[in-house]
C-alpha positions as CSV (number, residue, x, y, z in Angstrom):
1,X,26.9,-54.4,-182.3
2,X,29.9,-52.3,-180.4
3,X,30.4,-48.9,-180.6
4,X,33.6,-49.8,-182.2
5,X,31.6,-51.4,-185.3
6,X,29.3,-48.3,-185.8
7,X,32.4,-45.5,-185.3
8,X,34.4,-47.5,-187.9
9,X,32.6,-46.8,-190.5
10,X,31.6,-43.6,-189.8
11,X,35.5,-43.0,-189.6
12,X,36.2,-44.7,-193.2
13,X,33.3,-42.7,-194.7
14,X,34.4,-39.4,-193.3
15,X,37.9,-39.9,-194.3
16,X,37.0,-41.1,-197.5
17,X,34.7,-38.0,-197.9
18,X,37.6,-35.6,-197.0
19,X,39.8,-37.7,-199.9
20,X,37.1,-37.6,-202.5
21,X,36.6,-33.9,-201.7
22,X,40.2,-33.0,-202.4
23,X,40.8,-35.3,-205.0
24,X,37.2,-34.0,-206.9
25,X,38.2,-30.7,-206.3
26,X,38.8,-29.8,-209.7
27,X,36.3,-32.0,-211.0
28,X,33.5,-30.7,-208.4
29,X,34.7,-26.9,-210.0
30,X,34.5,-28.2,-213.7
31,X,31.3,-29.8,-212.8
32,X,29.2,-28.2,-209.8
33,X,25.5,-29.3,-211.0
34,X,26.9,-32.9,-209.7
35,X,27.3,-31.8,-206.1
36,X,24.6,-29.6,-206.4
């Protein structure tokens, strides 16, 4: 239960985020009911 444990995945998820975000761009434009 270290800080390290909790801030790790916090890191992966907001990296991942920011990849899935770019990457889904175009799929986010061509389908923005998903996200929304």
């Amino acid at each position: 239960s270290t800080p390290v444990e909790t801030a790790f995945p916090t890191d992966t998820n907001s990296v991942s985020a920011k990849r899935v975000v770019e990457a889904g761009s175009p799929t986010l434009k061509r389908e923005p009911s998903g996200e929304r």
